[in-house]
BAKOL-414393 format. One record per residue: residue number from 1; residue in three letters; x negated, y negated, z of N, C-alpha, C, O in turn. Coordinates in pm, 1 decimal. Each point is the difference from the previous one (the first is absolute). Layout:
<nodes>
@pado: NUM, bakol: ALA, n.x: X, n.y: Y, n.z: Z, ca.x: X, ca.y: Y, ca.z: Z, c.x: X, c.y: Y, c.z: Z, o.x: X, o.y: Y, o.z: Z
...
</nodes>
This chain:
<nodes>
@pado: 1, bakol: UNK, n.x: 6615.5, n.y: 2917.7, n.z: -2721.3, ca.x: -50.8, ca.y: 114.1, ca.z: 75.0, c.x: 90.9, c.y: 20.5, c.z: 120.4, o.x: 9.0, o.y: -74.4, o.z: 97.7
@pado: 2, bakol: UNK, n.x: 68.3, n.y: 206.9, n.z: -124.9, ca.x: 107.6, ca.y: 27.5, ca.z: 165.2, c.x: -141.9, c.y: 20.2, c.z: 121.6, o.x: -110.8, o.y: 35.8, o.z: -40.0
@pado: 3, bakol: UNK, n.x: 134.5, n.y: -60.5, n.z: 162.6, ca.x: -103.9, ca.y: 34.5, ca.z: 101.8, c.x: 110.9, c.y: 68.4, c.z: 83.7, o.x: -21.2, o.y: -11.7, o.z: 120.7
@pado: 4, bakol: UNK, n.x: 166.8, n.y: 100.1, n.z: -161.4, ca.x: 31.3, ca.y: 32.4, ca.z: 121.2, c.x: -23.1, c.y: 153.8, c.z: -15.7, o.x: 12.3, o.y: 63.5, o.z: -104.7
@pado: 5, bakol: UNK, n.x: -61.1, n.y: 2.9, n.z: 271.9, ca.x: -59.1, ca.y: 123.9, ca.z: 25.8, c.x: -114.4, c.y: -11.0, c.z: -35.5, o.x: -53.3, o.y: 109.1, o.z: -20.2
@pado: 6, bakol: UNK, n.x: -36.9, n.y: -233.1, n.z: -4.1, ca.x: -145.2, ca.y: 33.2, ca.z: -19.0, c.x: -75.6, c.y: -77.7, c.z: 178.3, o.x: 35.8, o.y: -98.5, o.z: 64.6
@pado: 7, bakol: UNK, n.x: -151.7, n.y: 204.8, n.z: -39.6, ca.x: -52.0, ca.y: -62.1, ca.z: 80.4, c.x: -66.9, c.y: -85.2, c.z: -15.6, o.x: -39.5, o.y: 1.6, o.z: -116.6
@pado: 8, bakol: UNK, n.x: -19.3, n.y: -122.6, n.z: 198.8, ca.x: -115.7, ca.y: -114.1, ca.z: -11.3, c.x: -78.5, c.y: 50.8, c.z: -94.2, o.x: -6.8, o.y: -70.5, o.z: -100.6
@pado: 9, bakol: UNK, n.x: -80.5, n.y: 210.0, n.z: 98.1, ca.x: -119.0, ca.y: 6.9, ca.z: -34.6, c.x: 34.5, c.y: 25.6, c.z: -132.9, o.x: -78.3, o.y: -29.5, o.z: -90.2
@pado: 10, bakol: UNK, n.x: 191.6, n.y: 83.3, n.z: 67.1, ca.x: 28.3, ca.y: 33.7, ca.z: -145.9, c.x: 44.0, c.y: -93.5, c.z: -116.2, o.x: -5.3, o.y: 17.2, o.z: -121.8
@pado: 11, bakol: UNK, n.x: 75.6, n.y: -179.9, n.z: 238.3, ca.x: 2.0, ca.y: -80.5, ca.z: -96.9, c.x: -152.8, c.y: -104.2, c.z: 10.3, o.x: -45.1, o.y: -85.1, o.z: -76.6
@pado: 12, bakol: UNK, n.x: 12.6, n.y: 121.9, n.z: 165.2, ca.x: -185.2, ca.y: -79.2, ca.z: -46.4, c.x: -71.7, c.y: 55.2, c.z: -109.8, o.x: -60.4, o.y: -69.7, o.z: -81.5
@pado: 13, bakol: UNK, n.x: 66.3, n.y: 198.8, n.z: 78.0, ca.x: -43.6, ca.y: 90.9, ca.z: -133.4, c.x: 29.1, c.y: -59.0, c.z: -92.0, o.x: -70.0, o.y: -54.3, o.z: -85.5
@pado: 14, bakol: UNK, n.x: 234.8, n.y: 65.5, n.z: 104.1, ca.x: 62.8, ca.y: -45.1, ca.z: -190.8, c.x: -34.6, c.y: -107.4, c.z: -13.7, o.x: -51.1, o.y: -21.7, o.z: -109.9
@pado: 15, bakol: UNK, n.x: 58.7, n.y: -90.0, n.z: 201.3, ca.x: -36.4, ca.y: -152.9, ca.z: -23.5, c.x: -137.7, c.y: 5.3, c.z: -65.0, o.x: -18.3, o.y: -59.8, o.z: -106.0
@pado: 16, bakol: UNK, n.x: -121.2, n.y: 157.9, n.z: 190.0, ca.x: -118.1, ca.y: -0.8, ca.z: -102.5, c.x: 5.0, c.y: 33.5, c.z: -124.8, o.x: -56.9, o.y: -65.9, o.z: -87.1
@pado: 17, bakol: UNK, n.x: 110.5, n.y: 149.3, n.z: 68.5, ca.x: -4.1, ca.y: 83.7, ca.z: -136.6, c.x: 117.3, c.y: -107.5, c.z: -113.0, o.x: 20.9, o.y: 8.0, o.z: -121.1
@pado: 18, bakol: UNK, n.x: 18.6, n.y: -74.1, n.z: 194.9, ca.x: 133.6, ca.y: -47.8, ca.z: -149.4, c.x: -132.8, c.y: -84.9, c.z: 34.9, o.x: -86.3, o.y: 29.7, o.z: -82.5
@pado: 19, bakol: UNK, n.x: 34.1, n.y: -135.2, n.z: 185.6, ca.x: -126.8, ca.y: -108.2, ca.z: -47.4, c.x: -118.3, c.y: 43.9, c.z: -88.4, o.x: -77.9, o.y: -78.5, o.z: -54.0
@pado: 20, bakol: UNK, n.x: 74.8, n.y: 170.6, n.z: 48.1, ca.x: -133.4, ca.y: 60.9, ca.z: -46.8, c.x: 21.9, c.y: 7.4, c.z: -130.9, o.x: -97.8, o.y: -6.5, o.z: -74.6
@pado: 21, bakol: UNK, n.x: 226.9, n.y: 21.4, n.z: 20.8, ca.x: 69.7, ca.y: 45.1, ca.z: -162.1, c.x: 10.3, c.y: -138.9, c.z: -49.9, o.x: -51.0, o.y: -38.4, o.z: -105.2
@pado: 22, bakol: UNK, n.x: 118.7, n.y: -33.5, n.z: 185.1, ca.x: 11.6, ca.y: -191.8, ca.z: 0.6, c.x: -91.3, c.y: -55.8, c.z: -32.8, o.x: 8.5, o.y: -94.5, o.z: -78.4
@pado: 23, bakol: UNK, n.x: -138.2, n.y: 142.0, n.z: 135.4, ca.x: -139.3, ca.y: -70.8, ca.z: -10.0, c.x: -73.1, c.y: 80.9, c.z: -75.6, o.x: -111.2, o.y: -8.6, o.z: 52.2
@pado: 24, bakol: UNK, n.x: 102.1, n.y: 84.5, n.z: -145.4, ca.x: -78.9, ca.y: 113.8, ca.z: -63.5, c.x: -101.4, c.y: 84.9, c.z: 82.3, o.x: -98.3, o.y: 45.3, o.z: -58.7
@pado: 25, bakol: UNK, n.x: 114.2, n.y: -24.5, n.z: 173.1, ca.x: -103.4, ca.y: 7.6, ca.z: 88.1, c.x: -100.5, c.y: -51.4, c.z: 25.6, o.x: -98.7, o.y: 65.5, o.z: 33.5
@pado: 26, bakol: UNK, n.x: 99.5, n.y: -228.4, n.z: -45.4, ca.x: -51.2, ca.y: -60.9, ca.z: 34.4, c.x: -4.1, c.y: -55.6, c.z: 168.6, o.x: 25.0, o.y: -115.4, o.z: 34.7
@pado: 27, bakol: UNK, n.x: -45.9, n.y: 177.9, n.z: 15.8, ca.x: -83.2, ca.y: 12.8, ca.z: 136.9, c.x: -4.4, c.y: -128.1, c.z: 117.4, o.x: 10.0, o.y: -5.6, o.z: 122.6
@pado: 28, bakol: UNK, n.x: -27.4, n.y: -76.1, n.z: -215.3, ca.x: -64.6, ca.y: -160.1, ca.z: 83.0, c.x: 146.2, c.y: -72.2, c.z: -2.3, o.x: 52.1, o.y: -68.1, o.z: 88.4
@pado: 29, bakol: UNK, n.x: 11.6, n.y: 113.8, n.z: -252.2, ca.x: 174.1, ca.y: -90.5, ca.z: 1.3, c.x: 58.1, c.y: 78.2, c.z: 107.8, o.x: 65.4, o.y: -83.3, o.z: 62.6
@pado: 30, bakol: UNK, n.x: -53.3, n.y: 184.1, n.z: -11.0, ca.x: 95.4, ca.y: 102.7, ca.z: 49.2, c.x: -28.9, c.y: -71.3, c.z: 123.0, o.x: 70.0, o.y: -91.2, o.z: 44.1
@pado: 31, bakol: UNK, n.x: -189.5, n.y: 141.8, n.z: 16.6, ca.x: -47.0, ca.y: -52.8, ca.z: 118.9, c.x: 77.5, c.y: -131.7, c.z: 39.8, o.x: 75.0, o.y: -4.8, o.z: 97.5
@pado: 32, bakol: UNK, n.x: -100.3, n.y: -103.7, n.z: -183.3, ca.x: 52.0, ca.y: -129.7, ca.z: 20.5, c.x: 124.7, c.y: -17.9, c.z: -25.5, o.x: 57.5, o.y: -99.3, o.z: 44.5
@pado: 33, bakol: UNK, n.x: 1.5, n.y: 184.2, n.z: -114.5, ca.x: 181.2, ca.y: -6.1, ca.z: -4.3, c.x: 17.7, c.y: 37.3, c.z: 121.7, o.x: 45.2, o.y: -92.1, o.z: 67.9
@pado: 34, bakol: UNK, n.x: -64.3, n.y: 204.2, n.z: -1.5, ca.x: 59.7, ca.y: 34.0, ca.z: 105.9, c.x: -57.4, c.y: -39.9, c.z: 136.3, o.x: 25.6, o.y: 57.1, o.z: 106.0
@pado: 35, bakol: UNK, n.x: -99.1, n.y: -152.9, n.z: -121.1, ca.x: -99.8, ca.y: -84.6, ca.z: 173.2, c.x: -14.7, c.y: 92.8, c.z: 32.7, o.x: 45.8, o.y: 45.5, o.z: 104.9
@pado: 36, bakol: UNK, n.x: -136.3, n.y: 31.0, n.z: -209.6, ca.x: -138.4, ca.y: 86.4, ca.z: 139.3, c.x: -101.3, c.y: 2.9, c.z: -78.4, o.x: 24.4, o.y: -24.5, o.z: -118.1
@pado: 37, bakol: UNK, n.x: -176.7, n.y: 56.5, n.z: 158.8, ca.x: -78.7, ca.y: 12.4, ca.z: -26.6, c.x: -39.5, c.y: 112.8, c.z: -63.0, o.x: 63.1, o.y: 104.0, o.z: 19.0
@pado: 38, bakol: UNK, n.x: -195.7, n.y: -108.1, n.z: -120.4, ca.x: 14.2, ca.y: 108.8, ca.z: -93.0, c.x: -67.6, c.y: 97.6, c.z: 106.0, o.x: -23.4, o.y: 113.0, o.z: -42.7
@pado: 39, bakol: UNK, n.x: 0.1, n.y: -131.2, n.z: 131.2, ca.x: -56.3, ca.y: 101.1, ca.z: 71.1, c.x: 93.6, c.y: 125.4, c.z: 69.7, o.x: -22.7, o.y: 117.8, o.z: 27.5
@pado: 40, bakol: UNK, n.x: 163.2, n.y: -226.6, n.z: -11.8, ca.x: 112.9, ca.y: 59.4, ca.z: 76.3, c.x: 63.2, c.y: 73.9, c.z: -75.9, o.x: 62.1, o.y: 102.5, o.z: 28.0
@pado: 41, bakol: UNK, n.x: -82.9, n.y: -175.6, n.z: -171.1, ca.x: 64.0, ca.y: 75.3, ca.z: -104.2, c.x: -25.6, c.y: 102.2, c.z: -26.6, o.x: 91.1, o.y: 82.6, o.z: -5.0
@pado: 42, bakol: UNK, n.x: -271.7, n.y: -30.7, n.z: -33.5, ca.x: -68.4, ca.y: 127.1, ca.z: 16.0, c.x: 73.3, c.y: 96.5, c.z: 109.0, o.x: 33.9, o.y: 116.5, o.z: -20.9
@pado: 43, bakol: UNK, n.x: -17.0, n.y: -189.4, n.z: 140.5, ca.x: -6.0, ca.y: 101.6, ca.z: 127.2, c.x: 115.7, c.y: 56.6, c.z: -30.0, o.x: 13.9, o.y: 121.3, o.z: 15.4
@pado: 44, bakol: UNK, n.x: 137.8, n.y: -240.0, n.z: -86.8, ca.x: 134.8, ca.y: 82.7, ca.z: 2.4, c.x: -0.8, c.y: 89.2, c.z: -138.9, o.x: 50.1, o.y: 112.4, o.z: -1.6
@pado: 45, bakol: UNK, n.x: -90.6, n.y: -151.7, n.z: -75.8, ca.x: -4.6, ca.y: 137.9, ca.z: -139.4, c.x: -43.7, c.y: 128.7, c.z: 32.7, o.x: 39.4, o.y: 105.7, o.z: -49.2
@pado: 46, bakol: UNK, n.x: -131.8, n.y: -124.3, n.z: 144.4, ca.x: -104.3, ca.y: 123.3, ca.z: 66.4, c.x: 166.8, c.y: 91.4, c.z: 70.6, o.x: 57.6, o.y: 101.1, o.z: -40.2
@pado: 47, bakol: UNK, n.x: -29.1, n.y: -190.1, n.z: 149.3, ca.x: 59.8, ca.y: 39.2, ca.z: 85.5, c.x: 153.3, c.y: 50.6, c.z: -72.5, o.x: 64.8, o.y: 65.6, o.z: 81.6
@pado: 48, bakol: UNK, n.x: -12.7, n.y: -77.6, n.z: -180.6, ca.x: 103.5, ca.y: 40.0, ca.z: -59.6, c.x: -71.2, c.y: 92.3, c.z: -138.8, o.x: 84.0, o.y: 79.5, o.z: -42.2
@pado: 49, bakol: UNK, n.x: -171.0, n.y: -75.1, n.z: -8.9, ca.x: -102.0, ca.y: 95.7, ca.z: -105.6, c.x: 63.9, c.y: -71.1, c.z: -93.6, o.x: 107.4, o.y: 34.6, o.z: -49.4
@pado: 50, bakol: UNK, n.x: -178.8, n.y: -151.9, n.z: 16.1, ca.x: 61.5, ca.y: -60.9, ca.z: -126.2, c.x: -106.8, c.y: -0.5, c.z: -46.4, o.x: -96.8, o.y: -35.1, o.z: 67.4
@pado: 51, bakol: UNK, n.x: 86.8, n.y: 70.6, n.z: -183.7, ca.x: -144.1, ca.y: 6.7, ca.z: -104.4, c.x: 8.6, c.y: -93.3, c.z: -140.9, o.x: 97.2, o.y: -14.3, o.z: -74.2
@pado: 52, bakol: UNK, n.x: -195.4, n.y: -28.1, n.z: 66.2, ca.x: 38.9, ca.y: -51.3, ca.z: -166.1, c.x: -57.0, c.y: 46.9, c.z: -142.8, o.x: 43.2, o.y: -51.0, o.z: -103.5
</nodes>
């Protein structure tokens, strides 16, 4: 994955979304691949409109 010209928020996005494809959208793996809570996780899908 190149990250150059992307901002922070845009490579936190891609990082959810390639975890989310990684993990079948499984929710609880994602959460725990990336040390945060599934709660945080909710808040950042919200906050970038990631739907499943």
């Amino acid at each position: 994955m190149s990250l150059n010209g992307l901002t922070l928020d845009e490579i936190e996005k891609r990082t959810i979304v390639d975890a989310l494809e990684k993990y079948n959208n499984n929710l609880s793996q994602v959460a725990q691949a990336l040390g945060i809570t599934r709660q945080s996780l909710y808040r950042r899908m919200e906050k970038y409109h990631i739907g499943l």
